[in-house]
Structures are given as structure tokens and as C-alpha cells.
C-alpha positions in Angstrom: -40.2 47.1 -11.3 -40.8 46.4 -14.8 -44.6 46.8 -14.5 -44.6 48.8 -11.9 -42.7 51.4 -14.5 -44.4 50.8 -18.3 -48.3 50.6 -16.8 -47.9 54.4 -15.8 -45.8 55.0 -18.1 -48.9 54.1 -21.3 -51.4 55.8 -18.9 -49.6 59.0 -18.6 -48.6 58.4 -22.4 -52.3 58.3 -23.5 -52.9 61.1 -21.2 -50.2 63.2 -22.8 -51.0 62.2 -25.9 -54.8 63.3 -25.9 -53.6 67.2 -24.1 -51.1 67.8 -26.4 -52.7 66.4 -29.5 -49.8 63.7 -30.4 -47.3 66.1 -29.7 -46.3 63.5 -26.9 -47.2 60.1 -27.3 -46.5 56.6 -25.4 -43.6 56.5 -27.6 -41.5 59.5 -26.7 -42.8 58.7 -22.7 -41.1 55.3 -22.7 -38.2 56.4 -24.9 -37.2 58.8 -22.0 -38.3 56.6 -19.4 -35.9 53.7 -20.9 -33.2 56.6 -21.4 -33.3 58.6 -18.3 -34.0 55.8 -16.5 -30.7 53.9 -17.5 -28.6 57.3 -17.1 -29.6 57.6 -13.3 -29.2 53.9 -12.5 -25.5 53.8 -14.1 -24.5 57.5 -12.9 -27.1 58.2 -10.0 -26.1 58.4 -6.9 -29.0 56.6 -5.2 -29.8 53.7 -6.9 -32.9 52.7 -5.0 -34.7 55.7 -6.7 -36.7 55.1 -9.6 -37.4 57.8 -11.7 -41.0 58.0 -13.2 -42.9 60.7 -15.0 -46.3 61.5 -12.2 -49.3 63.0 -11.9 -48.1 66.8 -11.6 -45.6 66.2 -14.8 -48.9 65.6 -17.1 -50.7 68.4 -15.6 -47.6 71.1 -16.2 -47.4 69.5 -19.6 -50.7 70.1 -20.6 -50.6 73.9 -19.0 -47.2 74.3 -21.3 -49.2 73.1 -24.2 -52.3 75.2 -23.5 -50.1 78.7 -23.3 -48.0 77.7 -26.6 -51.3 77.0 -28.3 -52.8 80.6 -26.9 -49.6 82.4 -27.7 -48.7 80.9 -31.1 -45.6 79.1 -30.0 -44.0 76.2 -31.0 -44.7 73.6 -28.1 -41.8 71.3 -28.9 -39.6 74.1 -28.5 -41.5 75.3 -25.9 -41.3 72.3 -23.5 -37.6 71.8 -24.4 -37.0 75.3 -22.9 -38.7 74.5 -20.0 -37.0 71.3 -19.2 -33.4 73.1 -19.8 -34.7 76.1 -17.7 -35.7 73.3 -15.0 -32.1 71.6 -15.5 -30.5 74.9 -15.2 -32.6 76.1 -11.9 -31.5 72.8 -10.4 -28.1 72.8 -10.7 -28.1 76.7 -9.3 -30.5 75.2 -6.5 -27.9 72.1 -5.5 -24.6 74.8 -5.7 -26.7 76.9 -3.2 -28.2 74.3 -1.1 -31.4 75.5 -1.5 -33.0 72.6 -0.7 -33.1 73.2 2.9 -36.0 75.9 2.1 -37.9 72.8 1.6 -38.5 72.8 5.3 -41.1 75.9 4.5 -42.9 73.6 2.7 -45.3 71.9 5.4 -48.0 69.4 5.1 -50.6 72.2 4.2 -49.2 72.8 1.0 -48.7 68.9 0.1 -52.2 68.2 1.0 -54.1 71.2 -1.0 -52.0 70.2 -4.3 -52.6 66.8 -3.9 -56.4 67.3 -3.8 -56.0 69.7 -6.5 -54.5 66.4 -8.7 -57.5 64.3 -7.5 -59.5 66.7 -9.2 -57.9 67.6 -12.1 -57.7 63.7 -13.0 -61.2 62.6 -11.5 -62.7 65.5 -14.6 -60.2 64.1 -17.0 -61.8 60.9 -16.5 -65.6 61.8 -15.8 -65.0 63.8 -19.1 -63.9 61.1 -21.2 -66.5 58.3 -19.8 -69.4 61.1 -20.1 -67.8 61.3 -24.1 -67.7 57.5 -24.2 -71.2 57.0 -23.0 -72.9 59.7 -25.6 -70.9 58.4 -28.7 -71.8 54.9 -28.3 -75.0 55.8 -26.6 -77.1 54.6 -29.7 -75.0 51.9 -30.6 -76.7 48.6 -31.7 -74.7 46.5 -30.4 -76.0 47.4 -26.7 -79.2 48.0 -28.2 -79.0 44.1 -29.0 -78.1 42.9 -25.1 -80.9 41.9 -23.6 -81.1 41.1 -20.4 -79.6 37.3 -20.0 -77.0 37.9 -22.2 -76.0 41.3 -20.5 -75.4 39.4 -17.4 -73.3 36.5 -19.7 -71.4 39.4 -20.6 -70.5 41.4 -17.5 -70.6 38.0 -15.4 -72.7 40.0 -12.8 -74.4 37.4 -11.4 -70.6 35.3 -10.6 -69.4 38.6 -8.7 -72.9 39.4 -6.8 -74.0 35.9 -5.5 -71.1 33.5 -6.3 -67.5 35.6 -5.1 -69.2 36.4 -1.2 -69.7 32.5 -0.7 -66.2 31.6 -1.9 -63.2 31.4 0.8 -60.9 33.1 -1.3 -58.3 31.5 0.5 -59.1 27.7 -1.4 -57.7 29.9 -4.4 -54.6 29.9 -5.9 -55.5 33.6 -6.5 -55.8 33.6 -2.8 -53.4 32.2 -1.7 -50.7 34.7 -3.6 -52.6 37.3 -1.7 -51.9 35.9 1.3 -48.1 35.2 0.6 -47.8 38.8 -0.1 -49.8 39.7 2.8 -47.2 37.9 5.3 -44.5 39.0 3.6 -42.2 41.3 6.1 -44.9 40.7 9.0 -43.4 41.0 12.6 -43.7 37.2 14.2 -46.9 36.6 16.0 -44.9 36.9 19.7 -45.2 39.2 22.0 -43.0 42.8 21.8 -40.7 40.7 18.8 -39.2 43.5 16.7 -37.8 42.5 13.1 -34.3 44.0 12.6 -32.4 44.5 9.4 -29.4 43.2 9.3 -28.5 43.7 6.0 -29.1 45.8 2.8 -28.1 45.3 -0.6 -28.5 48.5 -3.0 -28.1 47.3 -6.8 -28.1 49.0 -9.5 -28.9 45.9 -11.8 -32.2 45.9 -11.0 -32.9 49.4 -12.6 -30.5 48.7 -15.7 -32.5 45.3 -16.5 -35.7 46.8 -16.1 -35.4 50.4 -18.1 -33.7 48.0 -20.8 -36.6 46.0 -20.9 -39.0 49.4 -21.2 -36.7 50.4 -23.9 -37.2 46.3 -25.9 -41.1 47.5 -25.4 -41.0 50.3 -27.8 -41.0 47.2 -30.5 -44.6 46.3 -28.8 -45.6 49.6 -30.5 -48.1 49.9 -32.4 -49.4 46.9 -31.8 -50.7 45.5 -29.6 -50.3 48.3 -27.2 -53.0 50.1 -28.8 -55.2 47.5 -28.2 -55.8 48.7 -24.4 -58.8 50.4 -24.1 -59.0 53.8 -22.7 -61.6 53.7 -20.3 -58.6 51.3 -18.7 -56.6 53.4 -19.0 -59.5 56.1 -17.4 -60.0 53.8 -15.2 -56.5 53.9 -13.9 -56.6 57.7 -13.5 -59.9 57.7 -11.4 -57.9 54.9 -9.3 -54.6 57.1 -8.7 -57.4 60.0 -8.0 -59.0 58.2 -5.0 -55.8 56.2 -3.6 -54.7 59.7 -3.6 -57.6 60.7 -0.7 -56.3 57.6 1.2 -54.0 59.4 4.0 -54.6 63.0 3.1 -55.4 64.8 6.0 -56.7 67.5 4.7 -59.3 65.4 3.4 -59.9 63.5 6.8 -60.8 67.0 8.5 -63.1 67.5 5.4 -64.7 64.5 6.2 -65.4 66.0 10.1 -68.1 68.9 8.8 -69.8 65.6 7.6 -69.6 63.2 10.8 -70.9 63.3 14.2 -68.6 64.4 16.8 -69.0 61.3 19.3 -68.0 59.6 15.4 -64.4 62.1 15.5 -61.4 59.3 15.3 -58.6 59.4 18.0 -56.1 61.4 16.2 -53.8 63.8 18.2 -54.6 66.8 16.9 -58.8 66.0 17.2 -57.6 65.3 21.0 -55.5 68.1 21.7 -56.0 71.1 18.9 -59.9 72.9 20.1 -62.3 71.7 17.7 -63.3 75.6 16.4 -59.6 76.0 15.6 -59.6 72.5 13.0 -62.3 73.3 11.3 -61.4 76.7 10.3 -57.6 75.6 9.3 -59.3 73.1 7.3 -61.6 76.0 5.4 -58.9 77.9 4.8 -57.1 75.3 3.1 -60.6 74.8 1.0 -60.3 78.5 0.0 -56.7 78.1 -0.9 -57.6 74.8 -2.8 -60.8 76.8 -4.7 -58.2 80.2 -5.9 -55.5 77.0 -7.3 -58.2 75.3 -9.1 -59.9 78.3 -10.8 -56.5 79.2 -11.6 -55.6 75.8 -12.8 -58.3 74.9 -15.1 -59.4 78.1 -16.3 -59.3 78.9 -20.0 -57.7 81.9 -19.6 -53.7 81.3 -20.7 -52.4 84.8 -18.4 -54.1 82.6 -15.2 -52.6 79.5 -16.4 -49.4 81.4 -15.9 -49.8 82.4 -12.4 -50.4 78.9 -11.2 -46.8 77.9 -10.2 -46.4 81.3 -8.3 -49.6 80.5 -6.5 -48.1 77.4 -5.3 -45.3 78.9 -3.8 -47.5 81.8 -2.6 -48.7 78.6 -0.4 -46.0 78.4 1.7 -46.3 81.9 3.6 -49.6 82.0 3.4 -49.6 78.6 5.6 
């Protein structure tokens, strides 16, 4: 739970960092994490919830840094105002039990902002690799590679010819994977269902864990700052494609470009007329085009519109 917390937790840090020009660093991420994150395990009352700043938290936060630049504001005030206007909506929202509008909220509208995060990272990440590759573009030192000693570096030639002829399995890498793998498996006999019989909710687990985030603020500066960012890139194009993985919206994207004897066996190919999917699925891509011109426009007024277009998805689904 540990890693599973700090890794984002640097990423998003960096990411924040970068859009809101130090404003909000690694420091101030895992500071809240460790705090917030001890406060909800002690007082929460679900402690198998972990909470964890996302995707959509850096995106608002670089929006609320774009309109206090544009408007002359101070953005530390600025985001605190937000947060306690967030606090205050969400107490009105539990008083009123509000939350069962949520139910308006389908699968359409999940899908088209969680495409709209795919892109918004993938650019954040093409950018930065395309302004990697031209500042270093003339540098000596991969003027100096030459051939046999770019493959000593990059061991190309160990993950092209040697890795396909190994049985990964002879590993002790391997065999970890394959622990994991057959961990909470159903036995291998026929129509044998695994039942749980017991469950133990702890709230030790998220006190250790957000005290030990809160111990690695002393790994700052160093050697935190030794990770480089294309990793850290890296990690956002990662979360950007994982992100595709079980979108649906995506999958019926995916049908303009595949044959139709190709289609896979899911209900709604089988019982929803063909002519009817694919024009749900472009009106979703029309929806998905006005929130991204919105979203990363330079404009600040259209910046502002962009959380009243996402609830504007909900009747328009």
C-alpha cells in the first residue's frame, strides 16, 4: 500500500509541480497525502478506502492555475478557496442526499471524460519527450555511441534474441509472477466456487503506511530528485493507455476500424442494430471533441465552462 501510494503520489507531484510552476511540488503532495491520509484511516468510516490524489485532481489543478494566472490572482489563495468551496458543497450534498443523482450519471459520461484524461496526459507526455529529444538532440554524448556500444547500453540485443528463448518460469523473477498469478484462483475442479468466509477491515494498514509517506518527506531532496522525468512521463503515457483497457467507448471506436465478421460477442453488438452503435458512439466523439477544445484551449473564459460542460453530459446522454 505503501508504493502503491508514494509512486503516484511523485508522478502527480512532478506533474503539479511543472503546471503550476513550484506552486505545488512533491513535497506539499506527500505532506497531504501523509495527513489526509492518516485523518480518514483514524476517523473514516470505511477503512478499506485509500485516498489518493488522481488523474482529474492534476488536470483541475492546472485549469485553477491557468485562470489565476489570466486573471491576476493569487493561486494559493485561489486553490484554498476552491478546496473549502468543494468541502462546503459536500457537506450540503451529504445533508441532502444528493448522491442518489449520481444515478444520472451513466457509463456515457464516464467513458467520454475518461478518454478526455487519456489525452490530456498522452500530450503532457508527447510534449515533454518531443522537448527532451530537441534539447539533447545535439548532445555529444549520443553523438559518441556508436553502434556496439549503443546496443551495450540499451541491452537490445538481451531483450530481442535472448528474453523469447528464456522460460521465464526457471526465474526467480518468474516464478513471483506466477505466485501472484495463482493467488485467489478458483481450484482447477469442475463448477468449485471460492467463498469468503471471513473479512477483516483494519485500519492499521492505512495508519502504518501514510506514516511511512509522511518518514519519506526526509528522502527529499535527495535522492528523490534523482528519478528521471521521462519515468516519470513514462508513467503518465502508461496510466493514459491502461486507461483505454475496458473503456467501451473506445471498443466501439475500434468497430469503424474492424471488419464486421471481426465484431467480438458483446451483448449489445448482438442485440443493439449495428446503424444504431455506431452513431451513439459518434455522438459521444462530438461530445468528447466540444470537452477537449474547451479543456485545453488557451482561452481562460472557456477553461471556465469546462465543469458545466461536464454536467451538461448527463442530459444530453
Amino acid at each position: 500500500l505503501y508504493f502503491a501510494c508514494v509512486l503516484p503520489n511523485i508522478a502527480f507531484g512532478m506533474l503539479n509541480d511543472s503546471n503550476t510552476a513550484g506552486a505545488i511540488g512533491v513535497q506539499k503532495i506527500l505532506f497531504s497525502q501523509c495527513l489526509g491520509g492518516l485523518l480518514f484511516a483514524v476517523f473514516g468510516g470505511q477503512p478499506l478506502i485509500v485516498l489518493l490524489t488522481t488523474a482529474p485532481l492534476a488536470l483541475y489543478t492546472k485549469i485553477i492555475y491557468s485562470i489565476s494566472e489570466d486573471f491576476d490572482l493569487d493561486f494559493n489563495a485561489m486553490f484554498a478557496c476552491v478546496g473549502l468551496w468543494n468541502a462546503f458543497f459536500l457537506i450540503i450534498y451529504s445533508v441532502f442526499n444528493l448522491s442518489k443523482l449520481m444515478k444520472y450519471s451513466s457509463r456515457s459520461t464516464e467513458e467520454i471524460f475518461s478518454l478526455f484524461i487519456v489525452f490530456a496526459f498522452s500530450a503532457d507526455a508527447i510534449k515533454d519527450t518531443v522537448k527532451d529529444f530537441n534539447k539533447n538532440y545535439y548532445s555529444s554524448s549520443c553523438d559518441s555511441l556508436s553502434q556496439g556500444s549503443l546496443v551495450n547500453q540499451t541491452n537490445i540485443s538481451a531483450v530481442t534474441t535472448v528474453m523469447p528463448s528464456v522460460n521465464d518460469t526457471t526465474t526467480p523473477a518468474g516464478n513471483m509472477i506466477q505466485d501472484c498469478l495463482k493467488e485467489n484462483m478458483k481450484p482447477f475442479t469442475y463448477r468449485a466456487n471460492v467463498e469468503v468466509v471471513y473479512v477483516r477491515e483494519t485500519r492499521l494498514t492505512g495508519i502504518i503506511s501514510h506514516i511511512m509517506i509522511g518518514l519519506s518527506l526526509l528522502l527529499l531532496p535527495y535522492p528523490m530528485s534523482y528519478i528521471p522525468r521521462p519515468v516519470l512521463d513514462g508513467l503518465f503515457l502508461y496510466i493514459a493507455i491502461t486507461a483505454l483497457f475496458g473503456n467501451q467507448m473506445f471498443d466501439r471506436i475500434m468497430l469503424f476500424f474492424t471488419e464486421q465478421a471481426a465484431y467480438p460477442p458483446n451483448h449489445y453488438i448482438r442485440r443493439v442494430p449495428q446503424r444504431k452503435i455506431h452513431l451513439f458512439t459518434v455522438t459521444q466523439i462530438l461530445q468528447l471533441f466540444v470537452l477537449c477544445i474547451f479543456g485545453f484551449s488557451p482561452i481562460p473564459y472557456m477553461k471556465m465552462v469546462f465543469p458545466i460542460l461536464i454536467m451538461l453530459l448527463m442530459p444530453i446522454r
